[in-house]
C-alpha positions as CSV (number, residue, x, y, z in Angstrom):
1,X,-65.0,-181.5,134.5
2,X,-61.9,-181.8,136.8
3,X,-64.2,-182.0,139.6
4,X,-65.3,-185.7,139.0
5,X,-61.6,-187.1,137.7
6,X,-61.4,-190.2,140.2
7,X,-64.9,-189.6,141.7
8,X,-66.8,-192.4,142.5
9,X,-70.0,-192.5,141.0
10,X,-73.6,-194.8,141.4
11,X,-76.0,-194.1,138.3
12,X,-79.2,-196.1,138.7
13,X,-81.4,-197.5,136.0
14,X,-78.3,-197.4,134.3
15,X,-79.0,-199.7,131.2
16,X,-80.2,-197.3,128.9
17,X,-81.9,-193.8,128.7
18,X,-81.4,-190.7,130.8
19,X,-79.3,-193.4,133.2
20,X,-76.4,-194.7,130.5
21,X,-76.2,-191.3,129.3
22,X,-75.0,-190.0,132.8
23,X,-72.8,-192.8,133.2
24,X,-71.4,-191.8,130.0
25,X,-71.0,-188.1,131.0
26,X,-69.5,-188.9,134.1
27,X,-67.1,-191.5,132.9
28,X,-65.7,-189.3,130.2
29,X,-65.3,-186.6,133.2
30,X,-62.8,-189.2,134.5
31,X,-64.8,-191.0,137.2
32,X,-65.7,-194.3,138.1
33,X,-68.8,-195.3,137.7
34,X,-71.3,-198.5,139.0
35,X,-74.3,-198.6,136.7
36,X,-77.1,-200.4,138.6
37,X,-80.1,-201.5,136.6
38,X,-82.9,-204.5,137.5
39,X,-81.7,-205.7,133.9
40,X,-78.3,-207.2,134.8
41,X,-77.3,-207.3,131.4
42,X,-78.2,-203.8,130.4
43,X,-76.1,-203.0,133.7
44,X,-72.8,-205.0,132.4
45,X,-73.2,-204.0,128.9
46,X,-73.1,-200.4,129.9
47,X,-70.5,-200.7,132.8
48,X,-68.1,-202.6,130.4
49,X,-68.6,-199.3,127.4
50,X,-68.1,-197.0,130.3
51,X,-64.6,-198.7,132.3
52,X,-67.3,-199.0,135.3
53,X,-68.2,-201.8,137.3
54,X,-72.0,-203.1,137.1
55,X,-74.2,-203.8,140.6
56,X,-77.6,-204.8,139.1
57,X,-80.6,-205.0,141.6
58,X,-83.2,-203.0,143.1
59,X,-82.6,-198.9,143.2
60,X,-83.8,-199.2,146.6
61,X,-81.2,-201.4,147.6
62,X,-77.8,-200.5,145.7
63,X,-75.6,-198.3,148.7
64,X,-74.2,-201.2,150.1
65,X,-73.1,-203.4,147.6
66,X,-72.2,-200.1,144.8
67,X,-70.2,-199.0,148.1
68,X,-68.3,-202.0,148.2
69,X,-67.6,-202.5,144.1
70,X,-66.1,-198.5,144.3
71,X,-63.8,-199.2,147.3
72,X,-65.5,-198.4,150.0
73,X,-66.5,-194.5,149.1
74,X,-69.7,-192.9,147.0
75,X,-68.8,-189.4,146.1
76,X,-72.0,-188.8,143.3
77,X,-74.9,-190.5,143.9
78,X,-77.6,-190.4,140.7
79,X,-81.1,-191.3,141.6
80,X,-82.5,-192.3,138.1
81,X,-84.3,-194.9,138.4
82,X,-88.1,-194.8,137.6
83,X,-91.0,-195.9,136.7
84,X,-93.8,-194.6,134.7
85,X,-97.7,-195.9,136.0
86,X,-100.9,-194.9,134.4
87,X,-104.7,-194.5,135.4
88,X,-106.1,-192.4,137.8
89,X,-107.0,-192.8,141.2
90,X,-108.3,-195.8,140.3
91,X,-105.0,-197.2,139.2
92,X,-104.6,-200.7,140.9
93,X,-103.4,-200.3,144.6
94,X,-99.7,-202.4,143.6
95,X,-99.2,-199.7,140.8
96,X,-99.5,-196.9,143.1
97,X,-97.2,-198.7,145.8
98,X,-94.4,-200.1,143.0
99,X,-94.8,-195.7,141.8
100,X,-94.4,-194.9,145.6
101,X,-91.6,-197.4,145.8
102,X,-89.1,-196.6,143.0
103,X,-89.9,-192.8,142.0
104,X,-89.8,-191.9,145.8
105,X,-88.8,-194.4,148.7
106,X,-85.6,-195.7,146.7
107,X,-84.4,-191.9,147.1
108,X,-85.2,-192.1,150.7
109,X,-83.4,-195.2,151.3
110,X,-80.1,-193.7,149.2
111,X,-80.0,-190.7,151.1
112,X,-80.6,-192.6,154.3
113,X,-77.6,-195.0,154.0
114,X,-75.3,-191.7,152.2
115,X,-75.7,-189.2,154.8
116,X,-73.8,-190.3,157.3
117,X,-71.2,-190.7,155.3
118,X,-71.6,-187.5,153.3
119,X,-71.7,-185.5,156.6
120,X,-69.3,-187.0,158.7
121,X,-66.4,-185.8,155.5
122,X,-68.7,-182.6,154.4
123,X,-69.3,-183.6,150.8
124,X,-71.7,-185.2,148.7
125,X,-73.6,-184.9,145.7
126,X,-77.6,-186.0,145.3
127,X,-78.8,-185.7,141.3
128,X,-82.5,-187.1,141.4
129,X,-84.2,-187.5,138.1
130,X,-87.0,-186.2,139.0
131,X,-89.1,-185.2,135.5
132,X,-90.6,-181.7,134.2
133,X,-94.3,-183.8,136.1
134,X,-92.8,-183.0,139.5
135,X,-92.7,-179.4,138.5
136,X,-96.7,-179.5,136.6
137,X,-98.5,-182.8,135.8
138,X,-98.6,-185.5,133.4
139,X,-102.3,-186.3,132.1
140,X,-103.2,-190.0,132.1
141,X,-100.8,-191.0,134.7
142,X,-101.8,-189.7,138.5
143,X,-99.0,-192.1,140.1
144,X,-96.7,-191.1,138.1
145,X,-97.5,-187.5,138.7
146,X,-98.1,-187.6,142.4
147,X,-94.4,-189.6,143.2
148,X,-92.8,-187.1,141.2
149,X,-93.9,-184.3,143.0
150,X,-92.9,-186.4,145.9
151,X,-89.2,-186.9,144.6
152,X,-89.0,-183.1,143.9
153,X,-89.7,-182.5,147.2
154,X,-87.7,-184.5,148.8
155,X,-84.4,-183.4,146.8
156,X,-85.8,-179.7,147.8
157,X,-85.8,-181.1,151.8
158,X,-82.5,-182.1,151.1
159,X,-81.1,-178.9,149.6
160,X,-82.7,-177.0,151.9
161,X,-81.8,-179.2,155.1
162,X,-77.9,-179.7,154.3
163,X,-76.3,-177.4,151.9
164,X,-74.4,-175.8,154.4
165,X,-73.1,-178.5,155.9
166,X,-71.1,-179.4,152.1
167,X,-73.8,-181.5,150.4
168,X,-75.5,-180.5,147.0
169,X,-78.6,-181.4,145.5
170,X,-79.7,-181.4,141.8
171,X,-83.0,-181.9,141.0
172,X,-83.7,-182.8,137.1
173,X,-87.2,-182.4,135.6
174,X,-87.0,-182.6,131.6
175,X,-89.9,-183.0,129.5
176,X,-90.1,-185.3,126.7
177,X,-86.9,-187.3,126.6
178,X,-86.5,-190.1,124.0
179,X,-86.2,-193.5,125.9
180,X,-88.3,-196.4,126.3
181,X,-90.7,-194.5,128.9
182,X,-91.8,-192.0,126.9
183,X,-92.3,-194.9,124.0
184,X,-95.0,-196.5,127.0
185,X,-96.7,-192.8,127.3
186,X,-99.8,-193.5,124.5
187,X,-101.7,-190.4,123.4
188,X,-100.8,-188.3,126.2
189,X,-97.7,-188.3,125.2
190,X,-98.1,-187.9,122.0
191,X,-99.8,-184.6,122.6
192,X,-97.8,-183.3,124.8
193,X,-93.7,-184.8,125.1
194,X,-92.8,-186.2,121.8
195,X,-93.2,-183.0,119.7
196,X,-90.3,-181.2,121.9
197,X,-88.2,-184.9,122.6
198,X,-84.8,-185.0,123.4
199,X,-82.0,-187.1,123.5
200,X,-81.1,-188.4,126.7
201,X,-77.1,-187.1,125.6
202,X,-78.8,-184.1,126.2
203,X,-79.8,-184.7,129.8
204,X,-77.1,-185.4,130.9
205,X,-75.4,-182.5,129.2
206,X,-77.9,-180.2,131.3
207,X,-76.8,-181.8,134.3
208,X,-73.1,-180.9,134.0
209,X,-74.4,-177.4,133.2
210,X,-76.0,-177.4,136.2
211,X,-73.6,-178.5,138.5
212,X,-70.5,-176.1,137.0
213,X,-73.0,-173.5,138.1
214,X,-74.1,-174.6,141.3
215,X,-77.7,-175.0,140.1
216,X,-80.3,-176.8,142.2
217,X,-82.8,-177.1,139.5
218,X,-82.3,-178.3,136.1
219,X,-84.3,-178.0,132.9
220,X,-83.0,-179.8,130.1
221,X,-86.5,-178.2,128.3
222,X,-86.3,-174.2,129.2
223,X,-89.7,-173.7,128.6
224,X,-90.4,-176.3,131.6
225,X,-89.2,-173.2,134.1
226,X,-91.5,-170.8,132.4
227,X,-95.0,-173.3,133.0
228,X,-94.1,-173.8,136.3
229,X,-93.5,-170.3,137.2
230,X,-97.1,-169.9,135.2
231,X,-98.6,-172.5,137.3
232,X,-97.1,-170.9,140.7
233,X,-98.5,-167.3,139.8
234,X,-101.9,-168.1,138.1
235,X,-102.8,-171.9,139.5
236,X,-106.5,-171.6,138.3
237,X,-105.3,-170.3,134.6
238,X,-102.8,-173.5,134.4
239,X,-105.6,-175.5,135.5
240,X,-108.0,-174.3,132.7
241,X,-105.0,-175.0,130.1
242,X,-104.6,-178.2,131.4
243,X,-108.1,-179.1,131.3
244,X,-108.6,-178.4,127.7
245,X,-105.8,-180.5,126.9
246,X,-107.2,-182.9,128.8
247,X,-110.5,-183.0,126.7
248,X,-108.0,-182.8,123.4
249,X,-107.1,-186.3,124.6
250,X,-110.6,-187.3,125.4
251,X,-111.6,-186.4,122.2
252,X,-108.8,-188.2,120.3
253,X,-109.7,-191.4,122.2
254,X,-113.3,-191.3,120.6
Protein backbone atom coordinates (compact mmCIF):
# COMPACT_ATOMS: atom_id res chain seq x y z
CA UNK A 1 0.00 0.00 0.00
CA UNK A 2 1.37 3.45 -1.01
CA UNK A 3 0.20 4.74 2.09
CA UNK A 4 3.12 3.14 4.29
CA UNK A 5 6.13 3.63 1.47
CA UNK A 6 8.72 5.41 3.97
CA UNK A 7 6.39 5.03 7.04
CA UNK A 8 7.99 4.43 10.12
CA UNK A 9 6.75 1.59 11.80
CA UNK A 10 7.14 -0.15 15.66
CA UNK A 11 5.78 -3.87 15.63
CA UNK A 12 6.03 -5.36 19.09
CA UNK A 13 6.54 -8.98 19.99
CA UNK A 14 8.03 -8.96 16.88
CA UNK A 15 10.11 -12.29 16.85
CA UNK A 16 7.70 -14.52 15.59
CA UNK A 17 3.82 -14.96 15.15
CA UNK A 18 1.03 -12.48 14.50
CA UNK A 19 4.17 -9.73 15.27
CA UNK A 20 6.91 -10.88 12.41
CA UNK A 21 4.12 -11.34 10.07
CA UNK A 22 3.13 -7.60 10.37
CA UNK A 23 6.61 -6.54 10.17
CA UNK A 24 6.64 -8.46 7.15
CA UNK A 25 3.46 -6.86 5.63
CA UNK A 26 4.54 -3.64 6.39
CA UNK A 27 8.07 -3.89 5.19
CA UNK A 28 7.01 -5.18 1.81
CA UNK A 29 4.46 -1.97 1.77
CA UNK A 30 7.80 -0.03 1.76
CA UNK A 31 8.20 1.03 5.39
CA UNK A 32 10.64 0.91 7.93
CA UNK A 33 10.11 -1.12 10.51
CA UNK A 34 11.71 -1.64 14.41
CA UNK A 35 10.72 -5.10 15.55
CA UNK A 36 10.77 -5.12 19.38
CA UNK A 37 10.59 -8.40 21.10
CA UNK A 38 11.96 -9.47 25.01
CA UNK A 39 13.89 -12.09 22.88
CA UNK A 40 16.71 -9.92 21.45
CA UNK A 41 17.63 -12.36 19.03
CA UNK A 42 14.14 -13.17 17.66
CA UNK A 43 14.05 -9.22 17.35
CA UNK A 44 17.52 -9.01 15.15
CA UNK A 45 16.74 -12.08 13.26
CA UNK A 46 13.55 -10.61 12.13
CA UNK A 47 14.64 -6.91 11.71
CA UNK A 48 17.68 -8.10 9.56
CA UNK A 49 14.85 -10.46 7.00
CA UNK A 50 12.71 -7.42 7.03
CA UNK A 51 15.60 -4.21 6.18
CA UNK A 52 14.32 -2.99 9.80
CA UNK A 53 16.23 -2.10 12.75
CA UNK A 54 15.66 -4.32 16.07
CA UNK A 55 14.89 -2.46 19.71
CA UNK A 56 14.40 -5.53 21.98
CA UNK A 57 13.00 -4.83 25.57
CA UNK A 58 9.84 -4.50 27.40
CA UNK A 59 6.45 -3.54 25.17
CA UNK A 60 5.92 -1.23 27.84
CA UNK A 61 8.91 0.58 27.37
CA UNK A 62 9.83 0.71 23.46
CA UNK A 63 8.57 4.62 22.38
CA UNK A 64 11.65 6.14 23.26
CA UNK A 65 14.35 4.15 22.20
CA UNK A 66 12.11 2.66 18.66
CA UNK A 67 11.68 6.66 18.31
CA UNK A 68 15.19 7.24 18.25
CA UNK A 69 16.36 3.95 15.95
CA UNK A 70 13.50 5.48 13.14
CA UNK A 71 14.88 9.03 13.22
CA UNK A 72 13.04 10.66 15.44
CA UNK A 73 9.30 9.96 14.05
CA UNK A 74 6.62 6.81 14.71
CA UNK A 75 4.06 6.99 12.02
CA UNK A 76 2.36 3.12 12.78
CA UNK A 77 2.43 2.00 15.99
CA UNK A 78 1.48 -2.07 16.44
CA UNK A 79 0.61 -3.07 19.88
CA UNK A 80 1.23 -6.91 19.63
CA UNK A 81 2.71 -7.94 22.26
CA UNK A 82 0.96 -10.48 24.71
CA UNK A 83 0.72 -12.82 26.86
CA UNK A 84 -1.45 -15.70 27.40
CA UNK A 85 -2.26 -16.59 31.51
CA UNK A 86 -4.40 -19.38 32.69
CA UNK A 87 -6.56 -20.34 35.84
CA UNK A 88 -9.30 -18.72 37.22
CA UNK A 89 -9.77 -16.23 39.74
CA UNK A 90 -7.55 -18.04 41.61
CA UNK A 91 -4.74 -17.59 39.13
CA UNK A 92 -1.59 -16.42 41.29
CA UNK A 93 -1.77 -12.64 41.98
CA UNK A 94 1.80 -11.99 39.73
CA UNK A 95 -0.08 -13.83 36.74
CA UNK A 96 -2.93 -11.52 36.89
CA UNK A 97 -0.56 -8.34 37.25
CA UNK A 98 2.19 -9.62 34.43
CA UNK A 99 -1.69 -10.24 32.19
CA UNK A 100 -2.64 -6.58 33.37
CA UNK A 101 0.84 -5.40 32.51
CA UNK A 102 1.57 -6.53 28.86
CA UNK A 103 -2.07 -7.21 27.34
CA UNK A 104 -3.28 -3.75 28.75
CA UNK A 105 -0.89 -1.14 30.52
CA UNK A 106 1.95 -1.56 27.73
CA UNK A 107 -0.94 -0.07 25.28
CA UNK A 108 -1.49 2.63 27.76
CA UNK A 109 1.98 3.56 28.11
CA UNK A 110 2.43 3.54 23.94
CA UNK A 111 -0.37 5.73 23.48
CA UNK A 112 0.65 7.92 26.42
CA UNK A 113 4.13 8.72 24.99
CA UNK A 114 2.48 8.81 21.02
CA UNK A 115 -0.17 11.21 21.40
CA UNK A 116 1.35 14.11 21.75
CA UNK A 117 3.11 13.61 18.92
CA UNK A 118 0.35 12.16 16.91
CA UNK A 119 -1.91 15.20 17.69
CA UNK A 120 0.35 17.97 17.54
CA UNK A 121 0.89 16.86 13.31
CA UNK A 122 -2.84 15.18 13.12
CA UNK A 123 -1.86 11.63 12.18
CA UNK A 124 -1.28 8.46 13.66
CA UNK A 125 -2.10 4.99 13.43
CA UNK A 126 -2.90 2.53 16.75
CA UNK A 127 -3.25 -1.44 15.50
CA UNK A 128 -3.70 -3.33 18.99
CA UNK A 129 -3.82 -7.06 18.82
CA UNK A 130 -6.28 -7.44 20.80
CA UNK A 131 -7.78 -11.34 20.12
CA UNK A 132 -11.41 -12.68 19.15
CA UNK A 133 -11.39 -13.20 23.77
CA UNK A 134 -11.84 -9.39 23.92
CA UNK A 135 -14.80 -9.62 21.80
CA UNK A 136 -16.39 -13.32 23.89
CA UNK A 137 -14.18 -15.30 26.27
CA UNK A 138 -11.61 -17.82 26.40
CA UNK A 139 -12.42 -20.86 28.85
CA UNK A 140 -9.52 -21.80 31.14
CA UNK A 141 -7.80 -18.54 31.09
CA UNK A 142 -9.86 -15.60 33.16
CA UNK A 143 -6.61 -13.21 32.90
CA UNK A 144 -6.29 -13.62 29.75
CA UNK A 145 -9.89 -13.04 29.02
CA UNK A 146 -10.47 -10.06 31.37
CA UNK A 147 -7.08 -7.91 29.85
CA UNK A 148 -8.37 -8.54 26.59
CA UNK A 149 -11.51 -7.10 27.03
CA UNK A 150 -9.54 -4.40 28.72
CA UNK A 151 -7.22 -3.77 25.47
CA UNK A 152 -10.47 -3.75 23.25
CA UNK A 153 -11.68 -1.13 25.17
CA UNK A 154 -9.20 0.86 25.37
CA UNK A 155 -8.45 0.95 21.47
CA UNK A 156 -12.38 1.63 21.31
CA UNK A 157 -11.61 4.90 23.95
CA UNK A 158 -9.13 5.78 21.59
CA UNK A 159 -11.18 5.63 18.34
CA UNK A 160 -13.87 7.06 19.81
CA UNK A 161 -11.83 9.94 21.68
CA UNK A 162 -9.54 11.08 18.59
CA UNK A 163 -10.58 10.14 15.28
CA UNK A 164 -11.39 13.43 14.34
CA UNK A 165 -8.62 14.92 15.29
CA UNK A 166 -6.53 12.53 12.30
CA UNK A 167 -5.64 9.44 14.43
CA UNK A 168 -6.96 5.78 13.60
CA UNK A 169 -7.46 2.96 15.55
CA UNK A 170 -7.60 -0.80 14.58
CA UNK A 171 -8.53 -3.20 16.85
CA UNK A 172 -7.63 -6.96 15.85
CA UNK A 173 -9.42 -9.89 17.50
CA UNK A 174 -8.75 -13.31 15.48
CA UNK A 175 -9.44 -16.65 16.85
CA UNK A 176 -7.16 -19.40 16.59
CA UNK A 177 -3.99 -18.23 15.02
CA UNK A 178 -1.06 -20.66 14.66
CA UNK A 179 1.87 -19.39 16.90
CA UNK A 180 3.53 -20.50 19.96
CA UNK A 181 0.45 -19.16 22.17
CA UNK A 182 -2.07 -21.10 20.94
CA UNK A 183 0.60 -24.25 21.11
CA UNK A 184 0.47 -23.18 25.39
CA UNK A 185 -3.57 -23.16 25.15
CA UNK A 186 -4.13 -27.20 26.34
CA UNK A 187 -7.59 -28.68 25.91
CA UNK A 188 -9.35 -25.50 25.72
CA UNK A 189 -7.85 -24.87 22.85
CA UNK A 190 -8.06 -27.75 21.38
CA UNK A 191 -11.78 -27.54 21.56
CA UNK A 192 -12.24 -24.48 20.52
CA UNK A 193 -9.10 -22.50 18.34
CA UNK A 194 -7.17 -25.17 16.58
CA UNK A 195 -9.93 -26.65 14.49
CA UNK A 196 -10.41 -23.03 12.56
CA UNK A 197 -6.31 -22.01 12.99
CA UNK A 198 -4.67 -19.68 10.84
CA UNK A 199 -1.56 -18.56 9.74
CA UNK A 200 -0.40 -15.51 11.18
CA UNK A 201 0.39 -14.34 7.15
CA UNK A 202 -3.12 -14.22 7.42
CA UNK A 203 -3.38 -11.74 10.16
CA UNK A 204 -1.70 -9.55 8.98
CA UNK A 205 -3.30 -9.75 5.54
CA UNK A 206 -6.70 -8.87 7.51
CA UNK A 207 -5.06 -5.95 8.90
CA UNK A 208 -4.19 -4.29 5.57
CA UNK A 209 -7.76 -5.07 4.62
CA UNK A 210 -8.84 -3.26 7.29
CA UNK A 211 -6.98 -0.29 7.10
CA UNK A 212 -7.60 0.30 2.94
CA UNK A 213 -11.07 0.36 4.20
CA UNK A 214 -10.95 2.45 7.08
CA UNK A 215 -12.16 -0.40 9.40
CA UNK A 216 -11.95 -0.10 13.12
CA UNK A 217 -12.50 -3.67 13.79
CA UNK A 218 -10.88 -6.56 12.25
CA UNK A 219 -11.76 -10.25 12.11
CA UNK A 220 -9.21 -12.27 10.58
CA UNK A 221 -12.02 -15.26 11.55
CA UNK A 222 -15.61 -13.85 10.13
CA UNK A 223 -17.53 -15.98 12.13
CA UNK A 224 -15.85 -14.08 15.25
CA UNK A 225 -18.30 -10.87 14.27
CA UNK A 226 -21.32 -13.11 14.06
CA UNK A 227 -20.71 -14.67 18.08
CA UNK A 228 -20.20 -11.39 19.29
CA UNK A 229 -23.14 -9.84 17.77
CA UNK A 230 -24.94 -13.26 19.21
CA UNK A 231 -23.50 -12.60 22.60
CA UNK A 232 -24.59 -8.63 22.40
CA UNK A 233 -28.31 -9.65 21.45
CA UNK A 234 -28.96 -12.84 23.52
CA UNK A 235 -26.14 -12.65 26.55
CA UNK A 236 -27.99 -15.44 28.57
CA UNK A 237 -28.19 -17.86 25.24
CA UNK A 238 -24.22 -17.22 24.75
CA UNK A 239 -23.80 -17.90 28.21
CA UNK A 240 -25.65 -21.32 28.13
CA UNK A 241 -23.44 -22.25 24.87
CA UNK A 242 -20.53 -21.37 26.71
CA UNK A 243 -21.31 -23.29 29.57
CA UNK A 244 -21.78 -26.49 27.89
CA UNK A 245 -18.60 -26.19 26.35
CA UNK A 246 -17.27 -25.56 29.41
CA UNK A 247 -18.48 -29.04 30.88
CA UNK A 248 -17.12 -30.62 27.23
CA UNK A 249 -13.79 -29.62 28.69
CA UNK A 250 -14.59 -30.78 32.20
CA UNK A 251 -15.54 -33.87 30.98
CA UNK A 252 -12.42 -34.41 28.69
CA UNK A 253 -10.22 -33.70 31.72
CA UNK A 254 -11.74 -36.76 33.57
Amino acid sequence: MDSFRDAAVVVTGAGGGIGAALARRFAAAGATVAVNDLDEGKAKAVAAEVGGVAVPGDASAVVPAAREALGGRIDVFCANAGIGTGGGPDAPEEDWARAWDVNVMAHVRAARELLPEWLERGSGRFIATVSAAGLLTMLGSAPYSVTKHAAYAHAEWLAATYAHRGIKVHAVCPQGVRTDMLRDTGSAGDLLLRPGAIEPSAVADAVFTAVAEDRFLVLPHPEAGEYYAARAAEPDRWLGGMNRLQRELEARSE
